[in-house]
C-alpha positions as CSV (number, residue, x, y, z in Angstrom):
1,X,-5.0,-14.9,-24.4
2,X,-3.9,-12.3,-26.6
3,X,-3.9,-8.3,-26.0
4,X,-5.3,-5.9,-29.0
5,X,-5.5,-2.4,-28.7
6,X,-6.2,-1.7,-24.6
7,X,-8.1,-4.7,-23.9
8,X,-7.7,-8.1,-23.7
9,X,-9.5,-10.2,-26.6
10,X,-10.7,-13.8,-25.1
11,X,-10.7,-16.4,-28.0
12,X,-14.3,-17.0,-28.4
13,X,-16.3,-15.0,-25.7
14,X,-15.4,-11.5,-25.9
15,X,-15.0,-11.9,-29.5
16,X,-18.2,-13.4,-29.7
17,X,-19.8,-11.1,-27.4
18,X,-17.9,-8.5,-29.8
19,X,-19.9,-9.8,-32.9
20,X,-23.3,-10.3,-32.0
21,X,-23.0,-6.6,-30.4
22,X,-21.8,-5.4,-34.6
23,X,-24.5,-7.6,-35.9
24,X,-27.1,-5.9,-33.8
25,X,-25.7,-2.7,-35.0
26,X,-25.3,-1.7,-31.3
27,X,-21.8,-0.3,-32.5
28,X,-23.4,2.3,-34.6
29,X,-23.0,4.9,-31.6
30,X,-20.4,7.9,-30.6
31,X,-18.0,4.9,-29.6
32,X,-17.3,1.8,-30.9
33,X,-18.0,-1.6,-28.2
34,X,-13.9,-1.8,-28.7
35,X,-13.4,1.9,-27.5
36,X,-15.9,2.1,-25.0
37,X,-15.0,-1.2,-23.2
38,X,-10.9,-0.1,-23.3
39,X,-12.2,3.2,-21.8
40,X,-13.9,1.3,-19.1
41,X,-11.1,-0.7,-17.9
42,X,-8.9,2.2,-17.8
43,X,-11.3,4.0,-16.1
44,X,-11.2,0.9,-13.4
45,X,-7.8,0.9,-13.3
46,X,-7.1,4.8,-12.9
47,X,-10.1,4.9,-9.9
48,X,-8.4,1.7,-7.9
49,X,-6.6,3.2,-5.8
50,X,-9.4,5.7,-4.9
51,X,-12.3,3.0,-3.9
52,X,-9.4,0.6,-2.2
53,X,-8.7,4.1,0.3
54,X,-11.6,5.0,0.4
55,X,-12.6,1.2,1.3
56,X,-10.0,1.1,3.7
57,X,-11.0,4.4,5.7
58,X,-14.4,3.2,6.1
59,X,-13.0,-0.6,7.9
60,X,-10.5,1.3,10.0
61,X,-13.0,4.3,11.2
62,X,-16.5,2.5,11.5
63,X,-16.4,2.1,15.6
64,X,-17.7,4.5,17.7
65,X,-14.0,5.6,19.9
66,X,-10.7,4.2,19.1
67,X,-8.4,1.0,20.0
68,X,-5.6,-0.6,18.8
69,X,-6.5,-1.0,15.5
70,X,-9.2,1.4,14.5
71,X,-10.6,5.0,15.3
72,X,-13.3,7.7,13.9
73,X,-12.6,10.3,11.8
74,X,-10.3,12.5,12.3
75,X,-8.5,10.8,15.4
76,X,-5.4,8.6,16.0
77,X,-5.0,5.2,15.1
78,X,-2.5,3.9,17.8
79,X,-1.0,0.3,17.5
80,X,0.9,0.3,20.8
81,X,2.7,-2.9,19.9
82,X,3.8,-5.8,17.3
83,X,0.5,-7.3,16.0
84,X,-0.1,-10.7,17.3
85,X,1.4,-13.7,15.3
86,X,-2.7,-14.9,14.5
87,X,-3.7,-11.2,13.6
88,X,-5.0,-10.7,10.1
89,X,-6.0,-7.1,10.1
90,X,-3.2,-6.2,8.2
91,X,-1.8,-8.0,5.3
92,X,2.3,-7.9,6.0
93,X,2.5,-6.6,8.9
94,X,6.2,-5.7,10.3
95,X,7.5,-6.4,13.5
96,X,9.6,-3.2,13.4
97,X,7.8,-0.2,13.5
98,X,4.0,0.6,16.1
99,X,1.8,2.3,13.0
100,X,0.4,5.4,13.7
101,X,-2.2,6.8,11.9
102,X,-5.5,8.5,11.2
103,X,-8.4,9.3,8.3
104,X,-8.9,12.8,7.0
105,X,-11.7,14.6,5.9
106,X,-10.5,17.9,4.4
107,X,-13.1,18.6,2.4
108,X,-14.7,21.5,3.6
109,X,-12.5,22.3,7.0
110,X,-8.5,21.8,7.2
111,X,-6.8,19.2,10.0
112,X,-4.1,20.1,12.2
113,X,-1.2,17.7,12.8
114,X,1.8,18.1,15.1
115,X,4.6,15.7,16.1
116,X,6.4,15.7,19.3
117,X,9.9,15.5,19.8
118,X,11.2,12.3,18.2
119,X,14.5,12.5,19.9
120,X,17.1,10.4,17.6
121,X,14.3,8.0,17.3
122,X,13.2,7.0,13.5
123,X,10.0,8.0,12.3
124,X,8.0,9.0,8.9
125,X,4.7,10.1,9.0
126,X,3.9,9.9,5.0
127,X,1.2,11.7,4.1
128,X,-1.3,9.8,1.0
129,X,-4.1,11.9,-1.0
130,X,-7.4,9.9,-2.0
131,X,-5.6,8.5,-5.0
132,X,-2.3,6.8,-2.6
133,X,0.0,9.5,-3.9
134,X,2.3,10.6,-1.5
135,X,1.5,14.8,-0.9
136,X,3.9,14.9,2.0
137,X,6.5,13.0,4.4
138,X,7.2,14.4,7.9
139,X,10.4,13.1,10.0
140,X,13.5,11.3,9.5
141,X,15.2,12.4,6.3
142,X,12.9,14.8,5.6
143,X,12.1,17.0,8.0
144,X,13.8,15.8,11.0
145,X,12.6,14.5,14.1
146,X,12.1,17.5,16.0
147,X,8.9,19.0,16.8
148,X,6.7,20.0,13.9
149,X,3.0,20.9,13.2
150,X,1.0,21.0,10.0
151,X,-2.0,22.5,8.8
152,X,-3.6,19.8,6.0
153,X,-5.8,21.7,3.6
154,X,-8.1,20.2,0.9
155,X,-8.7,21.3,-2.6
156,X,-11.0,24.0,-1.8
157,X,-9.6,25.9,1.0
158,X,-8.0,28.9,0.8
159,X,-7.2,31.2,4.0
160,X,-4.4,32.8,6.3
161,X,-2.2,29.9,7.8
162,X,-1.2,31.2,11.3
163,X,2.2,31.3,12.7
164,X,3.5,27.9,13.4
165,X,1.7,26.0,11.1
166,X,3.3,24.5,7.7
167,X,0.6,24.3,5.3
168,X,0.5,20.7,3.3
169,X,-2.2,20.8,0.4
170,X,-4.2,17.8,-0.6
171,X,-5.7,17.8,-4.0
172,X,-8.3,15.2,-2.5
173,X,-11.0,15.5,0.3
174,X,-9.3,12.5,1.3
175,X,-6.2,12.2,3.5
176,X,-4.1,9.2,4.9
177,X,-1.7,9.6,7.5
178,X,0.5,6.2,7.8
179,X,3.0,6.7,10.5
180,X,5.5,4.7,11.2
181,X,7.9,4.8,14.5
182,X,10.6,2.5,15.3
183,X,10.2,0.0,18.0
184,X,12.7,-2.8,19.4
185,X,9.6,-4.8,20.6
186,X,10.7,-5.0,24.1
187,X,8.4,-3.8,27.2
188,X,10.5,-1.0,27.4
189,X,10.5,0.2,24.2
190,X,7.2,0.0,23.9
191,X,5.9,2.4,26.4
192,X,8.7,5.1,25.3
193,X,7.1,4.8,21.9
194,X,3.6,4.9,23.3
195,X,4.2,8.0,24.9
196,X,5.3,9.6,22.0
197,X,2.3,8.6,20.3
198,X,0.1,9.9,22.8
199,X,1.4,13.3,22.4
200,X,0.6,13.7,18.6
201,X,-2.5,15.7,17.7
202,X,-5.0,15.4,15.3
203,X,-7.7,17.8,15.4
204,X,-9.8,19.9,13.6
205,X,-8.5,23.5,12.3
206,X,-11.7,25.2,14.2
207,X,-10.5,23.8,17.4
208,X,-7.4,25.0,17.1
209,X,-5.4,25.9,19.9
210,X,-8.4,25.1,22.0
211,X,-9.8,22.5,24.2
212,X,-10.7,19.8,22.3
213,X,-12.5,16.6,23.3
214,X,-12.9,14.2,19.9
215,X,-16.8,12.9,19.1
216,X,-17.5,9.5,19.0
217,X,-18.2,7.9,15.5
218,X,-20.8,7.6,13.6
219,X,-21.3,4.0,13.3
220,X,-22.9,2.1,10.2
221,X,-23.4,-1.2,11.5
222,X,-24.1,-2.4,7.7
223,X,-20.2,-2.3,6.6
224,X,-18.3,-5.3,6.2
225,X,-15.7,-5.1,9.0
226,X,-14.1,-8.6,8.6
227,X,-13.9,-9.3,5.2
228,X,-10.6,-8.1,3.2
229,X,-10.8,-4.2,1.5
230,X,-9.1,-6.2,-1.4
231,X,-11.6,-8.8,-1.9
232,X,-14.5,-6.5,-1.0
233,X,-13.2,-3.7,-3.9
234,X,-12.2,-7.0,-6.0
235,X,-16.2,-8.4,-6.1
236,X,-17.7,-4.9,-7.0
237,X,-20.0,-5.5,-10.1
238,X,-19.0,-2.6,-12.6
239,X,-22.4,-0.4,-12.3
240,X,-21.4,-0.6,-8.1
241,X,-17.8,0.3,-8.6
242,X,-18.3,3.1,-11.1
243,X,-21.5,4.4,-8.7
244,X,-19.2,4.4,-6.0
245,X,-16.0,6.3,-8.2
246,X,-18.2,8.6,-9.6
247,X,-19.5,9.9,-6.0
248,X,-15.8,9.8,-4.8
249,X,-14.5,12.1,-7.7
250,X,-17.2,14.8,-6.2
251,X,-14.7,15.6,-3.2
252,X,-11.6,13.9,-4.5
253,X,-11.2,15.7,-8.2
254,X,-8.6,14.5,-10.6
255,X,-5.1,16.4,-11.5
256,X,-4.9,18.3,-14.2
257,X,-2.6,15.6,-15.8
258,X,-5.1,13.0,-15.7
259,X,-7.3,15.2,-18.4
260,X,-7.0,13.0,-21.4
261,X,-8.1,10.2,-19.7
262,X,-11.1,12.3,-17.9
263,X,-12.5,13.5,-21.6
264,X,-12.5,10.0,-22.4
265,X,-14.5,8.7,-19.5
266,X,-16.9,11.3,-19.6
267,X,-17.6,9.8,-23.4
268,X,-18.5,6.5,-21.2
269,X,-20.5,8.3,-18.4
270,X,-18.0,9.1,-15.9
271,X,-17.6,13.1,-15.6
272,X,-15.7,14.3,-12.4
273,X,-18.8,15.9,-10.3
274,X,-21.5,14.1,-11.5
275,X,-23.4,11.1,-10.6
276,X,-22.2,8.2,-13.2
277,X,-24.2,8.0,-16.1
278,X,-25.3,4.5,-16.8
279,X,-27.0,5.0,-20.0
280,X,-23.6,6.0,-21.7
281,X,-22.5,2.4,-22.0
282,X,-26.0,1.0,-22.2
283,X,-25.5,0.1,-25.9
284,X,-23.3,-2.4,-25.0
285,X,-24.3,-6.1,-24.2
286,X,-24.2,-6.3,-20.5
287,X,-22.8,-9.6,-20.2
288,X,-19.7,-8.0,-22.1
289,X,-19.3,-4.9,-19.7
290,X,-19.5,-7.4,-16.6
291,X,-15.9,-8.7,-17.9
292,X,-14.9,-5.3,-16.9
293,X,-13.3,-5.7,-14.1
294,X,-11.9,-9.0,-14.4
295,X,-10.0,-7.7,-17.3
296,X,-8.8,-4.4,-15.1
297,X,-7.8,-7.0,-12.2
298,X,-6.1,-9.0,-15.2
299,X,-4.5,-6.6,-16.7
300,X,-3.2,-5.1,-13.4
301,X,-2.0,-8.3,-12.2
302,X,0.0,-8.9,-15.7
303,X,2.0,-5.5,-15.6
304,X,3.2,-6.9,-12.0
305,X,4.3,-10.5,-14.1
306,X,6.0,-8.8,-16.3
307,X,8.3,-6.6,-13.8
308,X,12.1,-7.9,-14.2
309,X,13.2,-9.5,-11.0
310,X,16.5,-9.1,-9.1
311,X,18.3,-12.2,-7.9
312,X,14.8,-13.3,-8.0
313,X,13.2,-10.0,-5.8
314,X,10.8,-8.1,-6.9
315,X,10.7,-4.2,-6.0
316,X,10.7,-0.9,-6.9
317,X,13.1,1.7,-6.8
318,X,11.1,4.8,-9.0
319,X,7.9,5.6,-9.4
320,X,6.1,3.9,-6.7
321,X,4.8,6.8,-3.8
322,X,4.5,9.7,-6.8
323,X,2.7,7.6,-9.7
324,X,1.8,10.7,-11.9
325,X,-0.2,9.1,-15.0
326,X,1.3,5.6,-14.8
327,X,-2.4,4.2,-13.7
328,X,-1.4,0.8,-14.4
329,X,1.8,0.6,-11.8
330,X,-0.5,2.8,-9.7
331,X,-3.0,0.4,-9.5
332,X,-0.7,-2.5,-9.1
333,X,0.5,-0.8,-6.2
334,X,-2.6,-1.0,-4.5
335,X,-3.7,-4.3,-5.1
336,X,-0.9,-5.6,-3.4
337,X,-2.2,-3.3,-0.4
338,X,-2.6,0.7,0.2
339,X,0.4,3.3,1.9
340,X,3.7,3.1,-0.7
341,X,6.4,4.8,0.5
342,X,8.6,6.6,-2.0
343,X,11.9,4.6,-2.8
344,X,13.9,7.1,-1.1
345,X,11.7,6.4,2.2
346,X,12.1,3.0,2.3
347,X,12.1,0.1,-1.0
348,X,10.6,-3.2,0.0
349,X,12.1,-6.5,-2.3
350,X,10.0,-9.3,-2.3
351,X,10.3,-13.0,-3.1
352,X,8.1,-15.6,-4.1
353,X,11.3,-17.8,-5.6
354,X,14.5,-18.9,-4.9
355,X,17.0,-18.4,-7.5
356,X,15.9,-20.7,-10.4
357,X,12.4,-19.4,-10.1
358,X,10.7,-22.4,-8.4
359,X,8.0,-21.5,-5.5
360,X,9.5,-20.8,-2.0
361,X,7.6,-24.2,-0.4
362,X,9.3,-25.0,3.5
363,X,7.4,-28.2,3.5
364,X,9.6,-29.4,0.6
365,X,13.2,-27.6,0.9
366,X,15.4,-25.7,3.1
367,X,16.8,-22.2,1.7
368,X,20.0,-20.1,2.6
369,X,20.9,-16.2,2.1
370,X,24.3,-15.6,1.7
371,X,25.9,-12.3,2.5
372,X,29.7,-11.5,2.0
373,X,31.4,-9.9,4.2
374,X,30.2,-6.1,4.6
375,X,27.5,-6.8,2.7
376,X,24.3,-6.9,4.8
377,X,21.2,-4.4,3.5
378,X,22.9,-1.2,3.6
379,X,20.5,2.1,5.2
380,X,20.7,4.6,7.4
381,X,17.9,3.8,9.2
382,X,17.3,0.1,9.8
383,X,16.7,-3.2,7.6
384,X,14.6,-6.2,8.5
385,X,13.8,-9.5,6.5
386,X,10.1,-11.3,7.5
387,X,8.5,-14.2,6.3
388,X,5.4,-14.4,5.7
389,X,2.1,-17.2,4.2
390,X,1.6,-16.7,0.5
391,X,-1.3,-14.1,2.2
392,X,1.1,-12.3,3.3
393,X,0.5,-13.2,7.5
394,X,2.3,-14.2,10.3
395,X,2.5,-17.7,10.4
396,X,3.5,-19.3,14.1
397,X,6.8,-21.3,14.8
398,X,8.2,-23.1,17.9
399,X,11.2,-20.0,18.6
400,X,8.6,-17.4,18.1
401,X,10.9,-15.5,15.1
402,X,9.1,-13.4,12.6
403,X,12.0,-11.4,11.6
404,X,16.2,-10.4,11.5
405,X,17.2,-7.4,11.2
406,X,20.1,-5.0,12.2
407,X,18.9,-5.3,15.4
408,X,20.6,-9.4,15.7
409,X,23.8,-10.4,16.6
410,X,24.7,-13.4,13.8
411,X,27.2,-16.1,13.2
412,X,29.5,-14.6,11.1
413,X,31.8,-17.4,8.9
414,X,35.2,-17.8,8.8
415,X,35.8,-15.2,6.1
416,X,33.3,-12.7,7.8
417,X,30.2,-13.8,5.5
418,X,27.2,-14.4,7.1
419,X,24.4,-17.4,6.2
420,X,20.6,-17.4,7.0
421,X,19.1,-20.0,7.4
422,X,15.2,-19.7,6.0
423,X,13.9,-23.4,6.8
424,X,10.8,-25.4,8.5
425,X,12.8,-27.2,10.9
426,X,15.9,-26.2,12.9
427,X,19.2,-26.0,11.3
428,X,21.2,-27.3,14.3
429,X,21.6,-25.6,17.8
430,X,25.0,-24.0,16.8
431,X,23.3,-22.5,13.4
432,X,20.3,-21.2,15.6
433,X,20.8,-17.0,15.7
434,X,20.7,-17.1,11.8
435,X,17.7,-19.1,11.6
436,X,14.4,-17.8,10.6
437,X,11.7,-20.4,10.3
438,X,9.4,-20.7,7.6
439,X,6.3,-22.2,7.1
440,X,5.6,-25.6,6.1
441,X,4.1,-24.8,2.8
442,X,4.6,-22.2,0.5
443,X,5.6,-18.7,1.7
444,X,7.1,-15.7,0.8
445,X,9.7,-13.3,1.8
446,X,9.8,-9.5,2.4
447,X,13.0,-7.3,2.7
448,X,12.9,-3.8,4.2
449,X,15.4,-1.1,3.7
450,X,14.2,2.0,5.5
451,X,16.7,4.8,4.6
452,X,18.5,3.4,1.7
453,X,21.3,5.6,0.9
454,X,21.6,7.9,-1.6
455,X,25.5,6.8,-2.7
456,X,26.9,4.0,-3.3
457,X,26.5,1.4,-2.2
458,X,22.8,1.4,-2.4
459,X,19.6,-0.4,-3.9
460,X,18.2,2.9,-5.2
461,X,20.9,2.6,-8.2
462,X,21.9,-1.1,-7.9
463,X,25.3,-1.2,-6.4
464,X,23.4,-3.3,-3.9
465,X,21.2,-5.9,-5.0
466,X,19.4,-8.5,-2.4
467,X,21.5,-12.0,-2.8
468,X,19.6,-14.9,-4.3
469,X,17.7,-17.4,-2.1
470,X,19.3,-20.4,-2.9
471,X,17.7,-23.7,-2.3
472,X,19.4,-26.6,-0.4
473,X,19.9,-29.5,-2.2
């Protein structure tokens, strides 16, 4: 497959398609089939990230009162401990932080948010507008961990912010809160972070410094609550998805640096405000214009391909969190799943390959990482390394280990180095504290640095890279 011009040309279909469309003189319009179809798949790509959050508020606030994984509108999400090992709610979930979150409507009425006193505890409480950029971050190494409250306005609102309240504006009706508080995982740790959960507010502006009892939720008993936001956003036909962007632009407007591309989709039917225009593209041959979003997904999918890797890992250390008009990393970013933190927050590596680029596979080899000696992830918060299935979940083994992390005590070699040991079966009783078992198949690894430092050494400029996974012979 070769690329031309902003979309992909398929030797012998598209082309085809392409012909016949110039034969039937369909072409003869404002815009060519070549310009029209490259608008559309930018226009897929740059509302992505919308329809995937937008998706993803409706599976997480579609019950009726909260629990551990889900709550209505405008109320706390509360995961009061590590998810279980056979959980797949949540693609990657960690086993060092209890998520805390909640949906925003700000459309026509501003949220209040306050934090408690976090003590010396780590927590971020990133703020994401309807398009995953990041509008705000609240906590450690930003604005501390002392007691804080926020009044979250929407793109319309304008008004007097009383005393005590830091205003945070959202160019979007909608508004993510993905908090994250660090947890050891023990019994006791969890109910000291459980009560600091339960002492965050959410509410709306009205109620105010009143009493305030949350409604239930409006239930629609038609959404799909078990299938994947990803697959569900991924099968959209391209009439459905642009429907569906063109009634989320109507509360959710785009920047004023996203106005080239906006003239340009309104040539194709897709004007911010209005319902979308079908009849804009209807000169084209509507098996053609069902590639759409295949060729979106594609070209998505090859931008992440064609990434440079470090010692084999994959991440990102600009530009991820505060996207501004790179659409294409933008929508990357959220089909490998919603909430980026910026780099300086926390940068997540991630390995599909040992060293020589073949597939991480536990049924078939053993693997080591090798640190030298004052050389583990440096932060100033707290690092952690999971494994995961090539879905990115849990998968179960006989010690129960998901994860190391600053938080273990290893086996240090006799020049102060330290191994791990990432293998299906055990690597011997005395190599045990530096084993973390992996699947038996293929797997793949993710590295967190929460609070990478901002001197040397550090990921953010590459005085620290991740060592390589190196297979065992």
């Amino acid at each position: 497959m070769k690329r031309t011009g902003r979309i992909f040309i398929m030797p012998g279909v598209l082309a085809w398609l392409l012909l016949v469309a110039v034969l039937n003189g369909q072409a003869a319009q404002e815009l060519s089939v070549k310009e029209a179809v490259g608008t559309a798949i930018d226009a897929y790509i740059y509302g992505y990230p919308l329809i995937t959050f937008d998706m993803a508020r409706k599976q997480q606030t579609n019950v009726a009162v909260p629990d551990e994984e889900h709550a209505p509108m405008g109320q706390l999400i509360k995961v009061r401990k590590y998810l279980d090992v056979d959980n797949h709610c949540c693609a990657a979930p960690n086993q060092d932080t209890l998520y805390t979150m909640a949906w925003l409507d700000v459309t026509e009425e501003p949220y209040v948010f306050g934090l408690p006193d976090m003590g010396n505890r780590y927590a971020i409480f990133p703020m994401h507008d309807g398009f995953s950029e990041v509008i705000m971050v609240a906590g450690s190494g930003n604005t501390g961990t002392g007691p804080q409250t926020y009044i979250i306005t929407g793109p319309k609102w304008s008004g007097p912010i009383p005393d005590g309240l830091t205003q945070v504006k959202s160019p979007t009706g909608i508004v993510w809160i993905l908090g994250r508080i660090y947890c050891t995982g023990t019994q006791e740790d969890y109910t000291a972070v459980n009560n600091l959960q339960d002492n965050i507010i959410v509410l709306p502006f009205s109620s105010y410094g009143k009493p305030y009892t949350p409604p239930k939720g409006i239930v629609d008993p038609s959404f799909d609550m078990k299938t994947a936001v990803r697959k569900q956003v991924n099968d959209m036909d391209i009439n459905t998805y642009f429907d569906y962007l063109a009634l989320l632009l109507k509360t959710n407007p785009p920047n004023a640096e996203d106005a080239e591309l906006v003239a340009r989709m309104a040539k194709i039917g897709l004007v911010p405000g209005e319902d979308f225009d079908k009849e804009k593209l209807g000169f084209i041959d509507s098996v053609l214009l069902s590639t759409v979003p295949k060729l979106g997904l594609l070209e998505m999918a090859h931008y992440m391909k064609k990434q440079e890797t470090t010692n084999g890992w994959l991440y990102f250390t600009e530009g991820v969190g505060n996207f501004g008009t790179n659409y294409v990393l933008r929508g990357m970013a959220n089909l490998l799943g919603p909430g980026w933190n910026r780099p300086h927050e926390a940068v997540y590596p991630i390995a599909k390959e040992d060293g020589d680029g073949h597939k991480l596979n536990g049924a078939k080899h053993n693997y080591t990482i090798h640190f030298a000696k004052g050389q583990l992830p440096p932060v100033e918060a707290f690092w952690s390394l999971t494994i995961y299935d090539n879905d990115l979940f849990l998968v179960p083994n006989t010690i129960n280990r998901y994860t190391m992390s600053n938080r273990d005590t290893f086996i240090t070699n006799k020049d102060g180095s330290i191994d791990l040991y990432l293998q299906a079966v055990s690597p011997g009783k005395d190599k045990e504290d530096n084993w973390l078992p992996a699947p038996k198949g293929p797997f793949t690894l993710v590295l967190r640095l929460y609070g990478p430092p901002k001197t040397a050494p550090t990921i953010l400029d590459g005085s620290w890279k991740p060592p390589v996974v190196k297979r065992v012979e």
